[in-house]
C-alpha positions, 0 to 999 in steps of 0.5 A: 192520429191517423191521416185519410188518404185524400188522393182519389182519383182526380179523373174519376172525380173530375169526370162527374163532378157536378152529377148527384150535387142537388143541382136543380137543372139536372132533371133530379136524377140521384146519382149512383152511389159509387160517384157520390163516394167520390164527394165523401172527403167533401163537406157539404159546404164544399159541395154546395160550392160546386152546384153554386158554380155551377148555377153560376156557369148556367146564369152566364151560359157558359158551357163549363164550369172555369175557376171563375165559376168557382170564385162566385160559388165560394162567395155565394155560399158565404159561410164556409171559411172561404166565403168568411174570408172574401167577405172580411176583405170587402168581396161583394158577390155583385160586383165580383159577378161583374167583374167575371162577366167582363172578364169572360163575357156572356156564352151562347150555352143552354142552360139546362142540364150538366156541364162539365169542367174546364181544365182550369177548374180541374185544375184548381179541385187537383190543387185543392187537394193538394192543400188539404193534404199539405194541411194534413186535413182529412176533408175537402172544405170551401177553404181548400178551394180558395186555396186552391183557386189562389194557387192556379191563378185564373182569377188573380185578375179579378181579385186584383181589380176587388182590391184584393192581394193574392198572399193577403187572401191565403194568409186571412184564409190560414189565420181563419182556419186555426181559429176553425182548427182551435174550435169544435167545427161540425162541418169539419169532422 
């Protein structure tokens, strides 16, 4: 079986990210088709993920989007394989939206319009792709993002205070995955 090359380009993706991922502060503008390319190895709900944080980042009014964003987007979409298995292991949005906002504090950014990403959420996208292709999968899933967001470590903290244990997280997200893998999954072509 051939394998899809999953290594676009970081800075190109990076440089855009949340442009053309319907998010509803961003005046509605559709984005070009050679940026909404760069999500094609996306799932939708990856993308989602990406918005929500997004939206996340805008409710705490940070001027970027961190790993942490990331984190609360994974579990606000909630049915991807990330946010399955934060909520198999008790990870409440609410009280891990708690925990980021004591972690981070509250900013002084507009909430309108896009927002970049930091060097940290670069980081953990660079990351995930990096896991999809160790995987050799051909798509960038919200499971890839946890992955990823375990890997550059951001929010080891947080998810210590949730109860949680880095290696535990990685091994139920693998396990969940192969469950995924064994079954016909239309979000993953």
């Amino acid at each position: 079986m051939a394998t899809l090359n999953l290594s676009f380009s970081i800075s190109g993706l990076l440089g855009r990210i949340v442009t053309g991922l319907g998010s509803r502060r961003g005046g509605g503008r559709k984005a070009p088709v050679h940026e909404r390319d760069r999500f094609k190895k996306f799932t939708n709900r990856a993308r989602a993920v990406l918005s929500l944080s997004q939206e996340e980042a805008s409710r705490l009014k940070h001027s970027a989007i961190g790993p942490e964003h990331f984190l609360l987007g994974l579990l606000r979409e909630g049915n991807g394989i990330a946010g399955q298995t934060l909520a198999s292991l008790g990870v409440e949005l609410q009280q891990a939206r708690q925990l980021v906002e004591e972690h981070m504090g509250r900013g002084t950014a507009s909430a309108y319009g896009e927002i970049g990403l930091t060097p940290g959420a670069k980081h953990v996208i660079e990351l995930a792709i990096d896991e999809a292709q160790q995987l050799n999968h051909h798509f960038l899933g919200t499971e890839h993002l946890l992955l990823g967001l375990l890997r550059q470590g951001e929010v080891t903290e947080i998810l210590e205070r949730l109860g949680l244990n880095i290696e535990q997280v990685r091994t139920q997200t693998l396990a969940k995955m192969h469950i995924r893998d064994t079954k016909s999954d239309p979000e993953h072509p």
